[in-house]
N, C-alpha and C positions, 0 to 999 in steps of 0.2 A: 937651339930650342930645348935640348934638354937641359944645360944648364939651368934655363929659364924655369922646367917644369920642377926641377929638384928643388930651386929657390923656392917656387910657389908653393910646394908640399911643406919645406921646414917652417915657412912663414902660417899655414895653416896646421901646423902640430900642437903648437900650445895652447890656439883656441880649442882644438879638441880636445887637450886632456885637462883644460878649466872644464869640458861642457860634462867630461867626464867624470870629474870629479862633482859636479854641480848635481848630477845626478844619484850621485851614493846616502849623501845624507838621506833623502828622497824614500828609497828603497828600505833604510834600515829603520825610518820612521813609520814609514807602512807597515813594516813585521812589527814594528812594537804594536803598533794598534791594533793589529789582530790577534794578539795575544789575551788570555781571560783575566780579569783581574785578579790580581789577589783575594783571599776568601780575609773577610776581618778576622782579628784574632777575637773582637767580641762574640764572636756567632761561633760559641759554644755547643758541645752536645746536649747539653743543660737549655738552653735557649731553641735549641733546634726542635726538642721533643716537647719543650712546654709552645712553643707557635704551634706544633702539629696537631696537639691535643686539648688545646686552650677552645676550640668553638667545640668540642663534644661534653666539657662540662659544663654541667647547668646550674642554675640557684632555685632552690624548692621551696617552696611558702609554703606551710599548713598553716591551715585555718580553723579554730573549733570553736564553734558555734555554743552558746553557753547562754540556756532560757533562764530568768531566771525575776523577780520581783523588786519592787524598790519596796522597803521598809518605812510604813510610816512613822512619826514617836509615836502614834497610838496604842499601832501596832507593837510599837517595842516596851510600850507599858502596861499592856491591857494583854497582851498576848495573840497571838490570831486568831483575826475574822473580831476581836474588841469585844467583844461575847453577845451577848442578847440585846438589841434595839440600836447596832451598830454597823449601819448598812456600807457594802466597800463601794458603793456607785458618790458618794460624797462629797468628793474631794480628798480624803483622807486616808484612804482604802491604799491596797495593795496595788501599785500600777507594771505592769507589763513589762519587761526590761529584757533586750539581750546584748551579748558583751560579747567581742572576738579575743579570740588569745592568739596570738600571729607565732609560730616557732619559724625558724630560718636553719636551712640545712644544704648539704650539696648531693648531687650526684653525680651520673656519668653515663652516656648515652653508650649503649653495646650494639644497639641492633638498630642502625638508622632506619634501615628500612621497616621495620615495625614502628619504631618510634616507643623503643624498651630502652627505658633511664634503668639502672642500680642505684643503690641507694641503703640507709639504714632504716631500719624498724621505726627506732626510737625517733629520727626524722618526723613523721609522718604519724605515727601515733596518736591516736584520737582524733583524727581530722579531718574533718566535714570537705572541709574545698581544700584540692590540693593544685597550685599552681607552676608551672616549670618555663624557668629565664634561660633564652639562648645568652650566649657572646653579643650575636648580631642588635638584640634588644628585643627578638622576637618573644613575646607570650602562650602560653597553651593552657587549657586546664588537661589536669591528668588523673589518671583513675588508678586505683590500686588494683594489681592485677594478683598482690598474693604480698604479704609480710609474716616474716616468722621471727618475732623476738628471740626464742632462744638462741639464734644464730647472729641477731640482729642483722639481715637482709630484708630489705623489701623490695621489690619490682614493679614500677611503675609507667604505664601507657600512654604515651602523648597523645592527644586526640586531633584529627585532623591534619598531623602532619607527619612526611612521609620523605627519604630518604634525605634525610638528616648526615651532619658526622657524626662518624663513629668512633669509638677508641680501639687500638688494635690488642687484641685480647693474648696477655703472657701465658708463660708457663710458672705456678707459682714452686713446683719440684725443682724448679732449675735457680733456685734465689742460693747468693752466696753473703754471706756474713761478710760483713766490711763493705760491698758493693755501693756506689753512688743510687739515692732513691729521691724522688722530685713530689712531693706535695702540694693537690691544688685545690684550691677550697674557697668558701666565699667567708670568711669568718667578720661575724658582726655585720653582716650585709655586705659585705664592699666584694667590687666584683675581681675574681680572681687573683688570690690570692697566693705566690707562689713560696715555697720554703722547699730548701736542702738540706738532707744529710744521709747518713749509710744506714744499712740495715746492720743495727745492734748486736739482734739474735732471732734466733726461729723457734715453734713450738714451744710460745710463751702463753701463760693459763693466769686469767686475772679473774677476782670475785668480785662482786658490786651485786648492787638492792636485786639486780635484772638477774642475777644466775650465776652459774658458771660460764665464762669462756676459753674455749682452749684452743690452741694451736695457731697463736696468732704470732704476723712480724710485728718486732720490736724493732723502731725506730727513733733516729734523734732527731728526724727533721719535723719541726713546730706544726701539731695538729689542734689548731686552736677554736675554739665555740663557734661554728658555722660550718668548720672543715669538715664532721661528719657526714661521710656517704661520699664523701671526694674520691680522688683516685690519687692511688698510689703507685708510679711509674718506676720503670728501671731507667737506664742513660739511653735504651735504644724508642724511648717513647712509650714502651709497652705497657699495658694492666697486668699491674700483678699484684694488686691487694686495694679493698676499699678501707678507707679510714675513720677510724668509729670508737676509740676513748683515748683519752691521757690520762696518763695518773698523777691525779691532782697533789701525790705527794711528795713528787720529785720533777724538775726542771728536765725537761730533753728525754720525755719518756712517752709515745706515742704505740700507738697498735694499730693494724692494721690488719683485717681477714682477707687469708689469701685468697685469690684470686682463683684458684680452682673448686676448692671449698664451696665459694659465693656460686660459681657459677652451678655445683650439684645441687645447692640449693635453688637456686633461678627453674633450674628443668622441673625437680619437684613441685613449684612453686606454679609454675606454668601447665607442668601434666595434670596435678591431684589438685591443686591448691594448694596444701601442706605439705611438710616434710616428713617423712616416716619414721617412726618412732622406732629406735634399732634396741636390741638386749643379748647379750652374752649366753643367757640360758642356765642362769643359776639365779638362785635365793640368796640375797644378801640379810644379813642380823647384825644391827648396832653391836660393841662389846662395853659389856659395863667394867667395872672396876671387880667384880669376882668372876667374870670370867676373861677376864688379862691376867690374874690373878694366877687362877685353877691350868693357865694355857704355861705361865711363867714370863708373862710380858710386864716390863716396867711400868708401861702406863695404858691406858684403853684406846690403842690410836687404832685407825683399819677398820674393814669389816669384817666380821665372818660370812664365810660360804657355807649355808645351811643345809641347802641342797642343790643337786647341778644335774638337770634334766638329759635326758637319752637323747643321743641326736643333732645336740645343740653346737654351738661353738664355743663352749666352754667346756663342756663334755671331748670333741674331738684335740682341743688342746693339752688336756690333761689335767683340768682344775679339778680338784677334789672335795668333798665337804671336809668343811676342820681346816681347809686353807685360811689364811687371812688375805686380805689384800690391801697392801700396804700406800699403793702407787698407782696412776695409772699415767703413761707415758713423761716419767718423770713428776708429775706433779702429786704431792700427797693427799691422799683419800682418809679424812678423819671420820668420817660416818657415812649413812646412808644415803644423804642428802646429797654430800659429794658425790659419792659413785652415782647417782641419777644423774645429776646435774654434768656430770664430763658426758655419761654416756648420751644425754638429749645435745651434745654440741657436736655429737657426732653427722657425721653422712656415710653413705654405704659405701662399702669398699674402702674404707680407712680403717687399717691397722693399728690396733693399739698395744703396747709393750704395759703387762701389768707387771709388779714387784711383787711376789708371795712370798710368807712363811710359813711353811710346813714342820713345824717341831723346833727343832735347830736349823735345819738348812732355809735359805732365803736364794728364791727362783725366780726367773725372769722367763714368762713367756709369752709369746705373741699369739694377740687373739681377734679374729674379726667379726664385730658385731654383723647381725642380723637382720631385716627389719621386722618386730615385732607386730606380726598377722593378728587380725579382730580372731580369726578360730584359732590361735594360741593365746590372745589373750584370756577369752572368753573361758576357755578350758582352767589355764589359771587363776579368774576368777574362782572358778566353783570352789577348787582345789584350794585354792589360800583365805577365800570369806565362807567358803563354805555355804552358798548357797546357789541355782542356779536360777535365769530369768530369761524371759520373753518378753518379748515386746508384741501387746496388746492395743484395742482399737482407746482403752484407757490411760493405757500409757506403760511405762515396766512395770510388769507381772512377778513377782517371786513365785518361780514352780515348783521348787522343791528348799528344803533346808536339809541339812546335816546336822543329826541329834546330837553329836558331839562336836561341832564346830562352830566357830563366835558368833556365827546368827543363828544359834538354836532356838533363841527366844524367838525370833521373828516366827513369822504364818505363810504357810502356802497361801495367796491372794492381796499380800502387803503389796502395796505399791512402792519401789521407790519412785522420787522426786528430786533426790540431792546426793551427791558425796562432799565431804570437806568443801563443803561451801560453794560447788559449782551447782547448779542446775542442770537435770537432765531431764533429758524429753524423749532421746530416742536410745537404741543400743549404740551404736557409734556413738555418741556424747558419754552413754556410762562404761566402754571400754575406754573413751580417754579417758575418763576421772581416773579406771583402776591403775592405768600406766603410770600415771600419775602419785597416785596412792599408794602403790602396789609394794614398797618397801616399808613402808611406814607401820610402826608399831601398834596405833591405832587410828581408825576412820570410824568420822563420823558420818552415819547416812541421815536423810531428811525422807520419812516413811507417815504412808498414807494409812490407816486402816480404818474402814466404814467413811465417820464423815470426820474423823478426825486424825489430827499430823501431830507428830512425836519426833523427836528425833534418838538416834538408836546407834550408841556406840560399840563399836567390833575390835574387840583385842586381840590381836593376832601376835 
């Protein structure tokens, strides 16, 4: 019997170690399949953060509504209304006409839950109906909640809808030159349009018709006619700059406002309406050609510092009158116009490096604008037009003049109506005009007295 069983066992070993092996393959096929796939080498960080970010940017339609008449040839020969015994019910008359003008722009959703788009100024500019395109194909009209050209940011209110995507909001302090940056825009209508490339440079300052801009990224990656108001990403998906000109005079040259910036501007935007009008605290004066001369400068570049108020932040940084000011954060300041124009692109709490020349020596000091108060302006009104005003149930009231100052000629009870060409109505409207004004060599005001208007130039 045991022989028999030993037999039985060796005759039963090599079925077993077939079943044995029948089973291995089995085993190491199940671990494969539970294993994660490989990730593709397409799915990119570039690819990762435009899927994530792709349904919070939208395509913006403005619309401007434009009244306006069809011209009959009668009318183009006879001149309007055809003159005497030329009735417009005719036929022939002036007929009723209105026209859209469609502009096309981008933005980018920040606050789903509000249903707060960013975007540019220049976007949405003059525009009756403003309309906002999801990803998905959804529609909304949207309402301007606050635009500020000089900055060119505007903020806009989806209506109706409510927890939306959002884009996840950068640090624009933290950008490094050379880093990869992802452009997304609607350019010429078409939806989503994506371009690469790095960030150029930082604290770049471009002029055009709108102003001065300063402090923008410079980028290579393609910001083309539509891309305005788009978003400008790092590789980790993040906002760190809206997209708002090219320079049309060079290939691979885009800008971009950073993303911190936009967003002091949005608070402003959303707290006051506006953005507050910042000032150093000094007197700037164009330099002519005798006094670059009488100073010993080559040519009349800069301003002079005329005078630099008690107090101020020009004052606590050590600006002195008879300074020039050559610079401001790198970029050259050739007149008045300049130093306005940098310091209205400013926001609070942004430092700025001015260049000065004091004699021979050339100084660099860091200075932080202000926001320029209605009761400091107001005070240097008096102080620089030399007159002082209220606002009356008529409208501004001139209440005193200074017998030696540019509005001498004017009268206690003149009205103003205007400065260089703005209209005003109340005191906030004619301290903006002075801020506005408030360098400038001369201002024209638009003045009432009795039943008649003159208008009345101020040399300062």
């Amino acid at each position: 019997m045991p022989n028999c069983a030993v037999q039985s066992v060796r005759r039963f070993l090599p079925f077993l170690f077939v079943c044995l092996l029948a089973g291995l393959p089995g085993q190491v096929v199940r671990g494969a399949q539970a294993a994660p796939a490989p990730a593709s080498p397409r799915l990119t960080p570039v690819v990762r953060a435009v899927q994530a970010v792709a349904p919070a940017v939208v395509n913006i339609t403005s619309t401007h509504i434009i009244e306006g008449h069809r011209v009959s040839p009668l009318e183009r020969f006879f001149g309007p209304g055809f003159g005497p015994g030329f009735p417009d019910s005719n036929g022939f008359g002036a007929q009723p006409r209105k026209r859209k003008r469609v502009s096309l722009g981008s933005g980018v959703i920040v606050d789903g839950r509000k249903g707060l788009v960013l975007t540019n100024a220049h976007v949405i500019a003059g525009g009756d109906e403003v309309m906002v395109h999801l990803l998905d194909g959804r529609e909304f009209p949207a309402t301007v909640k606050g635009a500020e050209p000089d900055f060119d940011i505007a903020v806009l209110e989806i209506k109706g809808a409510h927890d939306l995507p959002a884009v996840r909001l950068g640090d624009s302090t933290d950008i490094m030159p050379g880093e990869t940056v992802i452009a997304i825009g609607n350019p010429f209508g078409f939806n989503h349009t994506v371009t690469t490339g790095v960030v150029s440079a930082l604290g770049r300052t471009i002029r055009n018709d709108g102003g001065v801009f300063t402090d923008l990224i410079q980028t290579d990656a393609a910001i083309n006619p539509g891309n305005s108001g788009g978003p400008l990403l790092n590789i980790e998906g993040s906002l760190i700059g809206i997209n708002t000109a090219v320079d049309a005079r060079a290939e691979g040259i885009g800008f971009a406002i950073p993303i911190n910036k936009a967003r002091r501007v949005m608070a402003d935007l959303m707290g006051q309406g506006r953005v507050a009008p910042l000032w150093l605290g000094l007197m700037a004066e164009d330099l002519d050609s005798r006094m670059a001369m009488a100073l010993g400068l080559k040519e009349a570049r800069g301003v002079l510092v005329g005078a630099v108020f008690e107090g101020t932040p020009a004052a606590k940084a050590g600006i002195e009158p008879g300074d020039i000011i050559e610079s401001i954060n790198a970029s050259p300041v050739r007149d008045r116009r300049d130093y306005i124009n940098v310091l209205r692109n400013q926001t609070g709490g942004e430092s700025l490096r001015l260049s000065l020349r004091r004699g021979e020596k050339v100084l660099a000091l860091d200075v932080t604008p202000v926001p320029f108060e209605d009761d400091t302006a107001r005070k240097l009104m008096e102080r620089r037009w030399g007159l002082a005003v209220r606002e009356g149930k008529q409208g501004l009231v001139i209440q005193s003049v200074r017998p030696d100052g540019p509005a001498a000629f004017l009268r206690k009870g003149d009205l103003i109506t205007g400065v260089g060409g703005m209209r005003v109505k109340n005191m906030s409207e004619l301290l903006q005009a002075f801020r506005k004004e408030r360098l400038a060599g001369q201002v024209l005001l638009q003045v009432v007295r009795g039943d008649r208007g003159y208008y009345a130039r101020l040399v300062l």
